[in-house]
C-alpha positions as CSV (number, residue, x, y, z in Angstrom):
1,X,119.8,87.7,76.0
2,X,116.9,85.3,77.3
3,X,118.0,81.7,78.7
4,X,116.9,78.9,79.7
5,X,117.6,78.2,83.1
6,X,120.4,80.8,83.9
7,X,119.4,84.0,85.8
8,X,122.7,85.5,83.9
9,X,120.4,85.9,80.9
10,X,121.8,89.6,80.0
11,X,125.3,90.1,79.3
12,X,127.1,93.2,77.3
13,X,130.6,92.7,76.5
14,X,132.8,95.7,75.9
15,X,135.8,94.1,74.0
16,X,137.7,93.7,77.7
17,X,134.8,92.7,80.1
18,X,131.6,90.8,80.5
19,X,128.8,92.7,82.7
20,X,125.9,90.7,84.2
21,X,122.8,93.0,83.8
22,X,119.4,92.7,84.5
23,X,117.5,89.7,83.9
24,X,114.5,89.0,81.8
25,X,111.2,89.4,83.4
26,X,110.9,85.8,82.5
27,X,113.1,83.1,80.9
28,X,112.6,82.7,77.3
29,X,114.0,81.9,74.1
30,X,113.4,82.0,70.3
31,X,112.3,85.5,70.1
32,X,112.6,88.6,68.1
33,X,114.1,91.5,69.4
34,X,115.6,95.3,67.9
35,X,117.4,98.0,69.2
36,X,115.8,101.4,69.0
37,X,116.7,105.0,70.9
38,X,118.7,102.7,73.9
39,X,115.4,100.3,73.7
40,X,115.8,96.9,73.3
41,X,112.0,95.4,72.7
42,X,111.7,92.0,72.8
43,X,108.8,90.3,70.8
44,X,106.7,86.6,71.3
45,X,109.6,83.5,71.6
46,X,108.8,80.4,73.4
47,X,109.0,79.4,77.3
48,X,111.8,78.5,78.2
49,X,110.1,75.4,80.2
50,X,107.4,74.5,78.9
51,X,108.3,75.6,75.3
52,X,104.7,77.0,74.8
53,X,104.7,80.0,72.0
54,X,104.6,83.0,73.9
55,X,102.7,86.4,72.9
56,X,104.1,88.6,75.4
57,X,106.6,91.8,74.9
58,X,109.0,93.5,77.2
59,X,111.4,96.3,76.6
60,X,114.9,97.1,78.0
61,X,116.1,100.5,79.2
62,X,119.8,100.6,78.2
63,X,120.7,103.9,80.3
64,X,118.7,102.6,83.7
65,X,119.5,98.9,83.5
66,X,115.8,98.2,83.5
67,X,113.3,95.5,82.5
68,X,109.3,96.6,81.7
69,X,106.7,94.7,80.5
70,X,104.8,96.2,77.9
71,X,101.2,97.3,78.8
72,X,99.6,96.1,75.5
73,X,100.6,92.2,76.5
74,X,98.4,92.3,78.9
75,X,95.0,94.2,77.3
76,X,95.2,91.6,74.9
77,X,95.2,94.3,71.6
78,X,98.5,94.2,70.5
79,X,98.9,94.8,66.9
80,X,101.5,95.0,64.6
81,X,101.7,96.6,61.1
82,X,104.6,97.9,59.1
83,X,105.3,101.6,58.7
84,X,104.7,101.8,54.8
85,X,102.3,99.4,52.8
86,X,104.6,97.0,50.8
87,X,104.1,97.8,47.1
């Protein structure tokens, strides 16, 4: 997932084949990313041109084969806290 300068940016390999799916909304690399009810979110990373830090966030829908950029990148009040205080 992401790349830098391939549109073939999102491959799933099944043990026999290689699939091209969707691409990125936009090339990028360096970023964090998790797996969560056939999610993928993807989180900050860098450009993949001008290798600016980025604070945007899209997420992936497994099932549909779908890329979406998350609404809260663009009000600018994205926030992120952990579930449970750390003790």
């Amino acid at each position: 997932m992401g790349g830098n300068g391939t549109k073939y940016s999102n491959l799933m390999f099944d043990l026999k084949n290689i699939k091209v799916l969707s691409s990125m909304p936009s090339e990028k690399t360096f970023f964090a990313h998790t797996y969560f009810d056939n999610m993928i979110y993807t989180f900050g990373g860098y450009d993949a041109y001008d290798k600016c830090q980025l604070t945007t966030c899209e997420y992936y829908d497994v099932k549909k084969d779908e890329w979406f950029n998350s609404e809260l990148a663009t009000t600018g009040k994205i926030e992120y806290r952990l579930a449970k205080p750390r003790s």
